[in-house]
Structures are given as C-alpha cells and as structure tokens.
N, C-alpha and C positions, 0 to 999 in steps of 0.2 A: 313240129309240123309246119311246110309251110305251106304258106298264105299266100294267094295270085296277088298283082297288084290291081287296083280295080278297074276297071276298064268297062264296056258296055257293048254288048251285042247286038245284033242286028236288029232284031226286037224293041231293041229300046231297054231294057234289061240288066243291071249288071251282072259281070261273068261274076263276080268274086264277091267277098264278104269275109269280116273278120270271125275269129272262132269264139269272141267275147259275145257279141253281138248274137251267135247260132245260138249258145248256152243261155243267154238272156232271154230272148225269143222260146227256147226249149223247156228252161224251167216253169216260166208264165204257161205253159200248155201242161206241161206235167201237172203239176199243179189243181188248175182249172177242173181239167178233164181225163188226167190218167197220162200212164204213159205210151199205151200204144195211141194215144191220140198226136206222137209223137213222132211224124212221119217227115222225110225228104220235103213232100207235096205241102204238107202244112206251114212248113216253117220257110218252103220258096214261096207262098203267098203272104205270111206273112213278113217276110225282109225286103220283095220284091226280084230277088233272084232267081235264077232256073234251080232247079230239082239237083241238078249235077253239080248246081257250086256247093251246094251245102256240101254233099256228098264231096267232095276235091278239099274242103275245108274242113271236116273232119275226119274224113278215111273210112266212114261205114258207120250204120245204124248201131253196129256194137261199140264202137271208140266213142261215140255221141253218147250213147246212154251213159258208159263208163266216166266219159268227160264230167258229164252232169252231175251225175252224185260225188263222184270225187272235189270238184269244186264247189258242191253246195256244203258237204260235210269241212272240207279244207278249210270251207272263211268263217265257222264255229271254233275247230280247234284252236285256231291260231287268235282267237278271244280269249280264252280260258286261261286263270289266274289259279292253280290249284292249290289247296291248302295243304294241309301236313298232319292234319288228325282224319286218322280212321272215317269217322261222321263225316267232316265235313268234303271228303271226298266222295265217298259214299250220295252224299245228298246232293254235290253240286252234278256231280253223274249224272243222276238221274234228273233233276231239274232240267240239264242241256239238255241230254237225248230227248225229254218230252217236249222242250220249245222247241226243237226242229224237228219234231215230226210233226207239229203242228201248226207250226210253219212251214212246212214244205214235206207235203203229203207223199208227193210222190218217194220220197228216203224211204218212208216205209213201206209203199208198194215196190219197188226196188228189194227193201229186205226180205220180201215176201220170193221175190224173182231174180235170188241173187243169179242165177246161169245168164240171165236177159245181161247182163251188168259189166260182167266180167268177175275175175279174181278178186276176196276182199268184201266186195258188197253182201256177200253170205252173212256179216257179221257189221253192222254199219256201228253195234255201240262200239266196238274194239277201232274203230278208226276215230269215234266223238273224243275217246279220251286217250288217244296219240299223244305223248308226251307229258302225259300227267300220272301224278302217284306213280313213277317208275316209267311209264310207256305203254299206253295200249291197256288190252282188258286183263293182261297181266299184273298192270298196277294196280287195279282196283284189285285182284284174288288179290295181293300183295298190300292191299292195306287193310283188308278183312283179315288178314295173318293175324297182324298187329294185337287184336284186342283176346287174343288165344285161341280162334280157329281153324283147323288143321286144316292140312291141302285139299282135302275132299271135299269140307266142313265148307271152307272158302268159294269154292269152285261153284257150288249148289249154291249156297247163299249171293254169288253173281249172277248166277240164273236166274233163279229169283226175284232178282231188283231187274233185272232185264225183264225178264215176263211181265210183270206187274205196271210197267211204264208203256211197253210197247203195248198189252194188252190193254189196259186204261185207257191210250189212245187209241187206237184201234176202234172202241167200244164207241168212242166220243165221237169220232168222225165216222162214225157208220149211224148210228142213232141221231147226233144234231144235239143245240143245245133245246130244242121244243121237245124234244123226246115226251116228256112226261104232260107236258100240254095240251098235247095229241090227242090223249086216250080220252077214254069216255071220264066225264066225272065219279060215275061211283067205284071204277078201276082207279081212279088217283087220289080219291078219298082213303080206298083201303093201301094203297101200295107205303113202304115204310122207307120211301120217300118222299111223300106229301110234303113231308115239311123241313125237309131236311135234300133239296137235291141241287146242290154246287157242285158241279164238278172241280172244280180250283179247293174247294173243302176237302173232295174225297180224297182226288190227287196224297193234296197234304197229310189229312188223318192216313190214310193208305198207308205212306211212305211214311210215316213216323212209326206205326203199326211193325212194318218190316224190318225198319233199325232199332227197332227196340225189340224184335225177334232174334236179331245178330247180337244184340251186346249180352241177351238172355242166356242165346246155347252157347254164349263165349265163357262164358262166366259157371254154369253146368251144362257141359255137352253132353247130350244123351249119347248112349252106344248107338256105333251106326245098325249093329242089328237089330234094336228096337225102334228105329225110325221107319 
C-alpha cells in the first residue's frame, strides 16, 4: 500500500498520514468504544487529516478493519515461545488468546463479526497460534493427538478450550470486575460466590478443570455414541 508523501492542504490540514499511525489511532477507538465507533470521520479528527486521507491510506473501512486485527493478533504470535508437551501448549493457548482479548477487546468483537474483517477473522485463535505446535489451530488438534485422542476426540476438545476462554472473557468484560459488588447484600450473601469471586481464580481452576478433562478421556475415552 502506498502512502502519499505528506504535504498540507488548503485548510491547513494534512493530505496524508502513515498507515502505523491510522492502526494506532484505530485500535485506541476499538478498544475504548467498539468498533463501529471506528469511522473515516473519527480517526480524521483525531490524526488531524481529512476523512479521504485515511481512506487513500488504507483503501476502505474493510482493509482498515482487516488491517487492525491482523496487526493486533500479528505482534502476540510473533512473542510466542511454544513448548513441546501436549499441557503446556494446550495452557499457553489458552492464557494468550485470554490476555489479548483482554487486552484488546475489540479481537473479540471482530471474532464475533468475522464478515466486518475479512477472511481469517472468523477464527482469531487459529491465527493466536500461527506457528506453534505444528501451525495454526491444527497444531493445537495435533498435540491433543499426542496424549491418545482421536481426530474427532481432539477437534471437540479444541472447541472446548476455545469456548471456555472466549466465553470467560466475554462474561468478564460484559459483567466488570464490580459485577458482584453491585447487587444487593442479601443476593451476595446467598450467591456461591461470596467468598470465592477472582476472576484470575476461575480463569485458572476453569482451565485446569478442562485439561484435566483432556488427559481423563485420553486415558478412557468413552464411545462417541455415549457422549
């Protein structure tokens, strides 16, 4: 894609802007307040350009969105140090995909809106773990193989760790951490979270909960007709 050189318009204004700078500006709004709060108009008031540089700078509200989550997820994979047992792929999975969805809310309103995105975004963990345990979210089925479960077996048990992560967050950043603060006292006396509500806890119990669900049916997997 190129970039005009910068120059300034009659206005006073400049024509041009780099596409580092659109992304930076784009994420902080995503973020903030969603991403259709992610417009031409918002992000020329906030860089101080016209409406048209953004647009000449990244080719359309769809290549910008697409832009965005490709280089938010991009600068996680290329951190990732993956291990070589079964677990600890499994757990580091899942610990990434959770800190960048909650870090950067809008990946998961994006997952929710892969068509908004482009191709790809339908599936944001399958890009988190690009190059690890094999490549993509085939490495992860491909090291749930490893401990003796079959290709079906694996495929659901990815599911699974996917749901529970995304749905965890999800929960968190819809509810808040006051969630429980909120309600009246004698709703939070009786709720059987009283005394017990960390999310950073559940997270963890949760996810140990599910690989220890994997290594279970690895070791006696029930027929799939009785599940």
């Amino acid at each position: 894609m190129v970039v005009e050189n910068a120059s300034t318009s009659k206005n006073g204004r400049p024509r041009a802007v780099t596409l580092d700078a659109v992304l930076d500006a784009a994420t902080e709004l995503a973020d903030d307040r969603g991403l259709d709060a992610v417009t031409f108009r918002a992000l020329a008031d906030r860089l101080g350009v016209s409406p048209m540089a953004i647009h000449r700078t990244t080719g359309g509200i769809d290549a910008l969105q697409h832009a965005l989550v490709s280089r938010i997820v991009g600068e996680v994979t290329r951190s990732v140090d993956w291990p070589d047992d079964w677990r600890g792929i499994v757990r580091l999975f899942a610990d990434t995909l959770h800190d960048l969805l909650m870090r950067h809310p809008v990946i998961l309103e994006a997952h929710r809106r892969a068509s908004l995105v482009g191709p790809g975004a339908d599936d944001v963990a399958y890009r988190v773990v690009a190059g690890g345990g094999g490549g993509g979210r085939d490495g992860v089925v491909a090291a749930l193989r490893s401990p003796g479960l079959d290709e079906e077996a694996a495929a659901y048990a990815y599911g699974t760790l996917h749901d529970f992560v995304t749905g965890h967050v999800a929960i968190r950043l819809g509810r808040g951490d006051l969630e429980l603060i909120q309600v009246p006292p004698e709703r939070r006396a009786a709720s059987v979270f009283a005394d017990y509500h960390d999310y950073d806890r559940r997270f963890s119990f949760g996810l140990d909960f599910v690989i220890g669900g994997i290594a279970a049916a690895a070791v006696t997997p029930a027929p799939h007709e009785e599940q």
